[in-house]
Every structure is written in C-alpha cells, then in structure tokens.
C-alpha positions in Angstrom: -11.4 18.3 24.7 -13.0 19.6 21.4 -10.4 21.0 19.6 -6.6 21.0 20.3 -4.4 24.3 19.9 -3.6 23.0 16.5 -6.4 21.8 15.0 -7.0 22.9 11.5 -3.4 23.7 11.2 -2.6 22.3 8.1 1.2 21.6 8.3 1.0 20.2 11.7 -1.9 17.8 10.3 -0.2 16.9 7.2 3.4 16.1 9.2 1.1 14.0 12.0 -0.4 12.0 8.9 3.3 11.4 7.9 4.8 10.7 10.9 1.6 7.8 11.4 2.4 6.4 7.7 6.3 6.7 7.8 7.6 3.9 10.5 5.9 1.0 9.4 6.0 1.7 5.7 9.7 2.2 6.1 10.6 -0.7 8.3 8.9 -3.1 6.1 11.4 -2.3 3.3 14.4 -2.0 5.8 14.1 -5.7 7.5 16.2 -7.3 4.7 19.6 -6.4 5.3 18.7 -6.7 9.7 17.1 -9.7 9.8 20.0 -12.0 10.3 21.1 -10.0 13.4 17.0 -10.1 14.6 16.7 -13.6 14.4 20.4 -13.8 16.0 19.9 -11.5 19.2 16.3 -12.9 19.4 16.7 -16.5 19.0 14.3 -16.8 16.3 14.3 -19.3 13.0 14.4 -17.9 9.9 11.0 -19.1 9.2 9.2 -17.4 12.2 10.6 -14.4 11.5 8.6 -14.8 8.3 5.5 -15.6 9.5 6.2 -12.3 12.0 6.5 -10.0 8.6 3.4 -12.1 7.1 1.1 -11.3 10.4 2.1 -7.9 10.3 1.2 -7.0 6.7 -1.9 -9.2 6.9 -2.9 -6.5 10.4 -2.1 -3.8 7.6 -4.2 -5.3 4.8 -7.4 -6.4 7.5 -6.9 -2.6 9.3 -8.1 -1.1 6.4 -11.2 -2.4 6.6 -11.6 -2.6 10.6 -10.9 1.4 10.3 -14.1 1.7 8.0 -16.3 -0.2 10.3 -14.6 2.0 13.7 -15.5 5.0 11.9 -19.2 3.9 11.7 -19.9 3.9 14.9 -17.2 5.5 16.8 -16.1 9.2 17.1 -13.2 9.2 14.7 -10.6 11.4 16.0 -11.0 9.7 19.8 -10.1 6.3 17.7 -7.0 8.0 15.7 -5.5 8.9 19.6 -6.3 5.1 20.5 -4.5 3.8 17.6 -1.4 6.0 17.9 -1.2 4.9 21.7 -1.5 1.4 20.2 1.3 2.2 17.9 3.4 3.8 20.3 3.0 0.6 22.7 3.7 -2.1 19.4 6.9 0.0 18.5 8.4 0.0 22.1 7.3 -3.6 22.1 9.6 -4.5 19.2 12.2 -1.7 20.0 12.5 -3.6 23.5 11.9 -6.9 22.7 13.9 -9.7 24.4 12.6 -12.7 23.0 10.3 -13.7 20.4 6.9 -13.4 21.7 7.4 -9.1 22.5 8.8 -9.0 19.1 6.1 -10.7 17.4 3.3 -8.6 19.0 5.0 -5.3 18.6 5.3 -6.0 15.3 2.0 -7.1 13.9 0.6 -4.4 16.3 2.6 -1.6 14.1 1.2 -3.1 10.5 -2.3 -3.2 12.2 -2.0 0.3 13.5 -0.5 2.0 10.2 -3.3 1.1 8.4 -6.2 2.0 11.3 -4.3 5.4 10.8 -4.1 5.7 7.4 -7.8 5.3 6.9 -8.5 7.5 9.6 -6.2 10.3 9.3 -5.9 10.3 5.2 -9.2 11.6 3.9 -9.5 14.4 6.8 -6.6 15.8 5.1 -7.9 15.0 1.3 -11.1 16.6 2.0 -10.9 18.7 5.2 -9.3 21.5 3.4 -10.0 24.1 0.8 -9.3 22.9 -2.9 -6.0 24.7 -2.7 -4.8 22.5 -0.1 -5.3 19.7 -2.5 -2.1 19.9 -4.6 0.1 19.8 -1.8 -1.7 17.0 -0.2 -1.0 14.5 -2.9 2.8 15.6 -2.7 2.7 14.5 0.5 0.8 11.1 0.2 2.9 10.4 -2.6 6.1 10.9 -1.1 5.1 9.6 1.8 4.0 6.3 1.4 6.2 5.4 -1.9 9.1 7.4 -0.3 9.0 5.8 2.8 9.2 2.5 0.9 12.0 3.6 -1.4 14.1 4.8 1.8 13.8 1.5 3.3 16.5 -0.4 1.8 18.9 2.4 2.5 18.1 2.7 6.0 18.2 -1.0 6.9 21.8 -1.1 4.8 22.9 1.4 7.3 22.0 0.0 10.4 23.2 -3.3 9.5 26.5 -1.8 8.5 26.6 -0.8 12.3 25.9 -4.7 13.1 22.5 -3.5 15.2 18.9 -3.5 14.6 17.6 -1.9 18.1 18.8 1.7 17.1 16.5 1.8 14.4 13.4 0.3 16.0 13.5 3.1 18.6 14.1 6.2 16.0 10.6 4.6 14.5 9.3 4.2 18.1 10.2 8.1 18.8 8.3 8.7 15.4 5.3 7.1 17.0 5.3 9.2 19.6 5.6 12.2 17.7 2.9 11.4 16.0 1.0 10.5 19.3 1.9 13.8 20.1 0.6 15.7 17.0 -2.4 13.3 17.1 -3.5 15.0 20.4 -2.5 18.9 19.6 -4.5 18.7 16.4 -7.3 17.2 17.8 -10.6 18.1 16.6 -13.7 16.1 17.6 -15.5 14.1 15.1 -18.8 12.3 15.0 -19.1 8.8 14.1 -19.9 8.3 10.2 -22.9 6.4 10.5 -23.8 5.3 14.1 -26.6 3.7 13.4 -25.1 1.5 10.4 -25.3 -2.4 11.3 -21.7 -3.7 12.0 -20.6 -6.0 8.8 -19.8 -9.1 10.6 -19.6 -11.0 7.4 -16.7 -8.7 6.0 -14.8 -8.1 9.0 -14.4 -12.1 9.1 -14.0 -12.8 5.6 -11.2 -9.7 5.7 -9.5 -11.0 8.8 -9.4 -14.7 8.3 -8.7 -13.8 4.6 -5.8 -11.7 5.1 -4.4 -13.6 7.6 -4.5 -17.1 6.0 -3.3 -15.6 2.5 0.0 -14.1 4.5 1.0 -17.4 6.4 1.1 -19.1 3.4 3.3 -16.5 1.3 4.9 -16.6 4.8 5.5 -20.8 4.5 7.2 -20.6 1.6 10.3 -19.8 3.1 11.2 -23.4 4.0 8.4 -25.5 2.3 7.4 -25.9 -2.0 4.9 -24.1 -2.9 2.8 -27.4 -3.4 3.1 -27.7 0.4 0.1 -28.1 1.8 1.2 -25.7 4.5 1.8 -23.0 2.1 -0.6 -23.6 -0.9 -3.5 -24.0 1.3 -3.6 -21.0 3.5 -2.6 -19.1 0.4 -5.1 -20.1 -1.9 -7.7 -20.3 0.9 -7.2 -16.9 2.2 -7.4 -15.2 -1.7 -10.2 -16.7 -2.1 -12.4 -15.7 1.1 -10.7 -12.3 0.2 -12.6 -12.8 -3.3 -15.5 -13.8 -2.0 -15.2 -10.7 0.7 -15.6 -8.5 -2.0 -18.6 -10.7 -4.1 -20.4 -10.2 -0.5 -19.7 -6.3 -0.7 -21.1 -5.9 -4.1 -23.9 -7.8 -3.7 -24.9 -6.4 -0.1 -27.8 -4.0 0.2 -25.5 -2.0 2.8 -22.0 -2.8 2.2 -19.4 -1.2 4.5 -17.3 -0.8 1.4 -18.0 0.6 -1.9 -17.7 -1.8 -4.0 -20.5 -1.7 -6.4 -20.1 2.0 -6.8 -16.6 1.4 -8.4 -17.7 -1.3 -10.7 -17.4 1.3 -13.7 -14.7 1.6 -16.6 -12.3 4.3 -14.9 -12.2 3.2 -10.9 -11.5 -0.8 -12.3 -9.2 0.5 -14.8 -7.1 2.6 -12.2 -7.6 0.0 -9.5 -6.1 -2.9 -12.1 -3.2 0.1 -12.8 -2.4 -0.1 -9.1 -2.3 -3.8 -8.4 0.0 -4.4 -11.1 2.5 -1.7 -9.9 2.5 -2.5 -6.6 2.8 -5.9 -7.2 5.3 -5.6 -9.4 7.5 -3.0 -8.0 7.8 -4.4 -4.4 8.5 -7.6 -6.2 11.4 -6.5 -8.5 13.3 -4.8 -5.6 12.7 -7.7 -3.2 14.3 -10.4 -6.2 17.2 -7.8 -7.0 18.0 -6.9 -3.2 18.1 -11.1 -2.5 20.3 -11.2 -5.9 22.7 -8.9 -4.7 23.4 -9.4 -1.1 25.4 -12.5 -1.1 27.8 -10.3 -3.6 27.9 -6.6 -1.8 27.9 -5.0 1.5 24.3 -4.2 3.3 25.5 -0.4 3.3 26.7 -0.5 -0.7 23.6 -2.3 -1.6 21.1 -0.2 0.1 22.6 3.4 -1.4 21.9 1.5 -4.9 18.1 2.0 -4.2 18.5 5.8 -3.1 17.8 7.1 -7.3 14.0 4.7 -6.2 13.3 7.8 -3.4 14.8 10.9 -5.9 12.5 8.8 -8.7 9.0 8.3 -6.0 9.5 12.6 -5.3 9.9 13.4 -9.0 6.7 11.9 -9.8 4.8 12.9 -6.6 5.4 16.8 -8.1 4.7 15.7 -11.3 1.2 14.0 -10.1 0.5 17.8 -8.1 1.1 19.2 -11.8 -1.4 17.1 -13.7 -4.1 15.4 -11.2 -6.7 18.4 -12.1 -6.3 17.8 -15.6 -7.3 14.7 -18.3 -3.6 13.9 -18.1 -4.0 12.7 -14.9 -5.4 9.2 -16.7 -2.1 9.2 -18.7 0.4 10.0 -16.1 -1.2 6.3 -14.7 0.2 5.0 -18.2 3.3 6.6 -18.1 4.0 5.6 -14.6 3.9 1.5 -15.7 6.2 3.0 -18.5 9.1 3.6 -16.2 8.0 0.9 -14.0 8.6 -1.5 -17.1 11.8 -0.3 -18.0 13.1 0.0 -14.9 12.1 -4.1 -14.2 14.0 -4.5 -18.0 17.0 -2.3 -16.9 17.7 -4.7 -13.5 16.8 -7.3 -15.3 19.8 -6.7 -18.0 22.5 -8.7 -16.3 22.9 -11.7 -14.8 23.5 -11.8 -12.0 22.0 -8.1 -11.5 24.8 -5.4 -11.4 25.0 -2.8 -9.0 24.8 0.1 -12.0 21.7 -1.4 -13.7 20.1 -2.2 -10.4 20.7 1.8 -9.9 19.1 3.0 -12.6 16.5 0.3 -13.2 15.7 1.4 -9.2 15.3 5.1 -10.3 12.7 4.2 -12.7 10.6 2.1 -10.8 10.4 4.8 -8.3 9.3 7.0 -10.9 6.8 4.1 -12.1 5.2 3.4 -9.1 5.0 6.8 -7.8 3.2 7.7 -10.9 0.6 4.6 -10.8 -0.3 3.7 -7.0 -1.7 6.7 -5.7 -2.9 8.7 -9.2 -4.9 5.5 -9.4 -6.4 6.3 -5.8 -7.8 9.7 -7.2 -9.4 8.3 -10.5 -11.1 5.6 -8.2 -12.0 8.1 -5.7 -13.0 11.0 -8.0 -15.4 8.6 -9.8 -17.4 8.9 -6.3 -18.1 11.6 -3.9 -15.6 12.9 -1.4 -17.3 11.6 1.5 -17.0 8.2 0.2 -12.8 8.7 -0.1 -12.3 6.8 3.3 -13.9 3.5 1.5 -12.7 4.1 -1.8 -8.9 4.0 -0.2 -10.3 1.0 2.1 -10.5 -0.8 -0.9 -7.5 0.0 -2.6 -5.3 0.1 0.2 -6.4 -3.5 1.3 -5.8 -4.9 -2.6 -2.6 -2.7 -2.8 -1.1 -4.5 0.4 -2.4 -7.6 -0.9 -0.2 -8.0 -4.0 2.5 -5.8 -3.0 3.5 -7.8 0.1 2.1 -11.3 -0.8 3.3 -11.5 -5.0 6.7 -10.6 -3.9 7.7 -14.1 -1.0 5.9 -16.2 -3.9 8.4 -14.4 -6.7 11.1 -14.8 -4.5 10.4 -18.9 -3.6 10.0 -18.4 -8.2 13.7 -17.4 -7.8 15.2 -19.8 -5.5 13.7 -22.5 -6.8 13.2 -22.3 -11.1 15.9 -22.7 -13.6 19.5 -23.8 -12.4 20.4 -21.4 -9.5 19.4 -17.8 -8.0 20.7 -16.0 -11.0 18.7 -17.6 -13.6 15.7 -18.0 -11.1 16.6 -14.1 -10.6 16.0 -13.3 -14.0 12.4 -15.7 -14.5 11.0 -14.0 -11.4 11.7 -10.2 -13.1 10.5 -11.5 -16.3 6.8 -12.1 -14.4 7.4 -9.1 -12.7 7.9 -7.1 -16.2 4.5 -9.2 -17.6 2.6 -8.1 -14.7 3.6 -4.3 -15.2 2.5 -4.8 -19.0 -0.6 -6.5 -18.0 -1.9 -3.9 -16.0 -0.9 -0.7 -18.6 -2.8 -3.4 -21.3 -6.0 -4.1 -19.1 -6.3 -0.4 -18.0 -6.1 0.8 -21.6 -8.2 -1.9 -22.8 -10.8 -0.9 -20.2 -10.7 2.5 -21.1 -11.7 1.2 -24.7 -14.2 -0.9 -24.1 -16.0 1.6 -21.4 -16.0 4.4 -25.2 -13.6 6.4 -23.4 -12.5 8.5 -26.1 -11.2 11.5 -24.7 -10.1 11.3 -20.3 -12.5 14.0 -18.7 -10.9 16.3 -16.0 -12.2 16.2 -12.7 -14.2 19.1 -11.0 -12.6 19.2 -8.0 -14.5 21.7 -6.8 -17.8 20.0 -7.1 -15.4 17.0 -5.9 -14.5 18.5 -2.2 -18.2 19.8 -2.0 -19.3 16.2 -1.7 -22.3 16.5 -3.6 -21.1 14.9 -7.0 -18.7 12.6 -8.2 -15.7 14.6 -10.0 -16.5 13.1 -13.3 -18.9 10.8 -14.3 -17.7 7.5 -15.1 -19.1 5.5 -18.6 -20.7 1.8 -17.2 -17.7 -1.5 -17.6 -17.5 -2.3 -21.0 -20.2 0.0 -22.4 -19.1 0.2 -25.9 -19.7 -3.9 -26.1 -22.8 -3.2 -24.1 -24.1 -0.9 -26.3 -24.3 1.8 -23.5 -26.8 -0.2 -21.4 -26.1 0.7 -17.9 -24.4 -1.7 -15.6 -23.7 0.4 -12.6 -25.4 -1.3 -9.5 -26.6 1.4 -6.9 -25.7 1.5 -3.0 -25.6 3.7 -0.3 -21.9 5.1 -1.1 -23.1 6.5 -4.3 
C-alpha cells in the first residue's frame, strides 16, 4: 500500500494525530483520584503503583529520542502503524489487566508509544501542509496536548465518583484503536530520513538508562526520604547521564539530535521558557489536587480544574493569532504571567480552597498553554523545517523530564517540610511560583544578553520551504561576546 484513501486529508490527519496524543496525556492527569481503587482491584502497594507511573513517563521521555533514531533508518509511516498497534495492545493490556504484571506493561507500553507517535506523526502535520494549514495546526497541538492534560483531573474525578477505573481505560483503549484506524486510512509511504546515518548507540543508552533511573527515583519517594539512597541515587544518577546525553550531542560530529544548532539566544531562551512552565504547572496542580482530596469529593474536586481546559483553548487561539508575528516571543512572557498568578492565586489559602484553586487553575491553563508549545516554534523556527522532528525530540524529552519528575519531588516537599500538608502545601507552591519566575527572568535575560532588541517575525514561508531557518538567531550571549560567533555547526543546520 502507498497511499491510503485518506492520505493528505488534512482533518482526518490532524484528528489521527490527536487521537495518538490524547489517551496517555489524559490518563496521566486522571490516575489521582483512581488509584486507590487500581491498587485495590489489582492488589498492588501504593509504592508500585508509583514506580508503574515513573516507567511509563520515563518510556515517554526515552520515546522521544528512539523515534528520531527509527526515523533514520526506517520508512516512517510503516513505524507510525507499528506503534499504534503497540498502543492498541498496551491499552487493552491495562484496560484488561488482572494482576499487576498486565497492568504494568500496558502501561509503560502506552507512555512509550505516545511519544514514538508524537515524533512521528507531529511534524508531518507541521510541515506537510501549505502555510495556511499552519494556524490551525498549532490550535490543535495546543489544545491537544495541554488540553488533554487540563481534562485529566476531571475525567479521573468522574470515574472515581462511579467507584471504577476499568470504564475509562477501555474509552482510551477504543481511542487507540481509532487512531489505529486513522493511522492506516491516511497512510502515505515515507522513506527513511537518513538510512545511511550510523545508529547513535551512545545516546540511545544514555537516554534510556537516564530516563529510566531519574523516574524510579522521583518514583521512590513515595515511601522513602529523599536522602534515601534508593531514591537520591537513581535520581541524581539518571539527571546526570541525561546531562551528559546532551554534552555527547553537542559535541558529536553527527549527533542524532540537534543540539548544537539550538545553542543560540532565542531556541535556549524559549527552551528555558518551557521547562519552567511545565515544571511548574504539572507541579502546582499535582500539590493542590493532593491538598484538596482528603477535604472534597473526587467528582467536586476534579470540575475545580475544568476553567485549566477553557484557560489551555483560550491561549491555543490566541497562539494561532500571534505565532507569525514578533509577539509570538512575548505571548511566551505573558504565558509565565498567568502561570505565576495562577500558582499565587491557589496558593492564597491555607489549606487551598476550592474557589482559589478554581481560578488559580484557569490561569495556569492560560500560562502554560501560552509557554510550552510557543516555545516549540521559537526553538524550531530558529532551524529549518526539516529539522522540526529533532528540535521537538529535544524539547519533548526535557518537557517530560521536569513536568513529570519536579512534581513527586514537590509533592515528598509537601508531605514532609514545615508542620503538616498544609504548610508543606504552601512551601512546595512557593518553589513552584520561583520556578515560573525564573524561567520568565532567564528567558528575558537571554534575550538581553544575545542584543535582542526588537523580536524578529518568522518567515514562515521560507520556514515550510525548508531551505532557511525562519529567523536568524543572534549567537548566546553576544552582546557580552562582543558579537563573536559561538554557534557550533552540524549536520541539522
């Protein structure tokens, strides 16, 4: 088969894209309110189910960069079908599951997939379209993946209301197979990127044993101090191979991702943007959700995060507004705006209250919708468009890395300083609010010290054609550098 009856059909794409993104995304903000009744039916301690969550955003953080390497050397649209079978198989595995061990697998095999899928079904639908396509494409990407997220705690809250967790499991399973099924009718056939590109054994070892070792420690923390060997070890072990994963990259003649190419003022700047707001967002909603459950109904407390979806769409049509223009750069700054006041506005009572927690949840959705992904396009227009499946690599694999690692460490913050959860509570939201600051600081400060006077706009049309960056990005710190350049070359350039 060489092309499916679909293929080039843009909506049918763009809902297969969201119907691979949606499931995992979702269930990893849903599990909160369900896990009891998991661990319950499935006979597992509170402390596997942990490390379960930990494996299965450490499969999402390594996929990204296993889907690079596949798309080297293997035909990339026969690899999207094999990971949405994969999917399909890990969701009916968890959906099913009667005991541990099916559970487990399913699950890490959905965080692994989502993000083999994201890298390999994203940038077709960036940069497989005409320009005119694009504004509705970052809609979608926005509201998608921060969406999905916001929705989470809502879903969850109703299906724990119903006291059941299986219901759920196989909605997303019948999502995976939709998007199985959408996989194969917009088929197109696909070369390999590079086939004759040496495989990057070094990085896909760092990136796996990195991810992996980082998540079992955040995982450990659920029943052991953070001085734990248990805990502090993996955890400090695996960010640091992840560290030196990317030292390899940049210094590599023929990296597999792009790392040198986004050492300059505006990709840092917008990758240092998103860090902080993933970190800090996923945080503040994980330390208000544990906060509030002893005190409200799964159900009451999950509608309380509903304004965080109506605040992730508002800024996802906002971003298709301004991301052809120079405001683009300070949408990215307005974004940690909200995001800050929204950590301040949960933050007001203690312990949290239900109307704060409201609002404050409203604004963070507005924050991080307007940080996460703008930052993916000022990273990715700072290269060419052909690059845009490493450039998301990259930020996808630092994005899961703080969002779904900071927040178990905040949350062991809150549990265990000051003199109960409240107070604890209010510490961990305080770091959370300093992280948000930090990143809207550094970025700014970046943007100074690279003699960034006035944003540029991007071309976008000289963008999609893939033969220029969409702006040209001034060297790291080139106003202290005196404009010497600093930019080291490789083959993603």
């Amino acid at each position: 088969m060489r092309h499916g009856p679909l293929a080039r059909h843009y909506p049918a794409v763009a809902t297969m894209v969201v119907f691979a993104l949606v499931p995992f995304l979702a269930l990893s903000a849903a599990l909160g309110p369900i896990t009891p009744i998991i661990t319950r039916d499935l006979h597992m301690s509170a402390q596997t189910f942990s490390i379960t969550e930990g494996m299965a955003n450490a499969g999402y953080a390594f996929g990204t960069v296993l889907a690079v390497q596949f798309a080297q050397h293997l035909p990339q649209r026969r690899m999207l079908l094999v990971y949405g079978i994969v999917l399909v198989v890990g969701s009916v595995l968890t959906a099913a599951a009667t005991g541990p061990g099916m559970f487990i697998t399913g699950h890490i095999l959905q965080g692994l997939c989502t993000s083999l899928l994201l890298i390999a079904a994203v940038p077709p639908l960036i940069i497989g379209y005409p320009a005119s396509r694009l504004r509705t494409t970052v809609i979608v990407l926005n509201v998608c993946i921060f969406g999905a997220v916001a929705l989470g705690p809502v879903v969850g809250g109703i299906q724990a209301d119903a006291h059941g967790w299986r219901p759920l499991f196989w909605v997303i399973a019948g999502i995976a197979v939709a998007a199985l099924i959408l996989s194969v009718v917009t088929y197109q056939e696909v070369p390999p990127a590079n086939k004759g590109a040496r495989i990057d054994w070094i990085a896909l070892v760092l990136a796996s044993a990195g991810c992996a070792a980082a998540f079992f420690g955040a995982s450990e923390l659920t029943t052991h101090r953070f001085l734990d060997p248990v805990a502090s070890g993996p955890l400090l072990g695996g960010l640091l191979l992840i560290v030196i994963l990317f030292v390899h990259e940049y210094l590599s003649r023929n990296p597999l991702l792009c790392v040198a190419s986004l050492v300059s003022t505006l990709p840092v700047a917008g990758i240092v943007a998103a860090v902080c707001a993933a970190a800090a967002s996923v945080s503040a909603i994980s330390l208000t959700l544990t906060g509030l459950a002893p005190t409200m109904s799964p159900l009451h407390l999950g509608l309380l995060y509903l304004p965080e979806f109506g605040g992730a769409v508002l800024a996802a049509f906002v971003f298709g507004t301004v991301f052809r223009t120079h405001l683009l750069h300070y949408f990215v700054l307005v974004g940690l705006a909200f995001l800050a006041v929204g950590v301040v506005l949960m933050n007001a009572a203690s312990p949290p209250t239900g109307v704060l927690t409201s609002v404050g949840s409203g604004f963070v959705g507005v924050g991080v919708g307007s940080s996460v992904v703008p930052a993916l396009f000022i990273a990715g227009f700072s290269l060419r468009s052909n690059n845009v499946q490493r450039v998301f690599a990259i930020i996808e694999l630092v994005r899961a890395v703080a969002a779904f690692m900071v927040a178990p460490v905040l949350v062991y913050v809150a549990a265990t300083v000051g003199g109960g959860l409240a107070s604890g509570t209010r510490t961990a939201l305080w770091v959370c609010f300093a992280i948000t600051c930090a990143g809207a600081v550094i970025g700014a400060a970046l943007y100074a010290l690279g003699g960034v006077r006035r944003p540029p706009h991007p071309s976008v049309p000289a963008w999609m054609s893939g033969e220029q960056p969409g702006w040209d990005s001034p060297p790291l710190l080139a106003a202290v550098r005196r404009g010497k350049e600093t930019q080291r070359d490789d083959n993603c350039l």
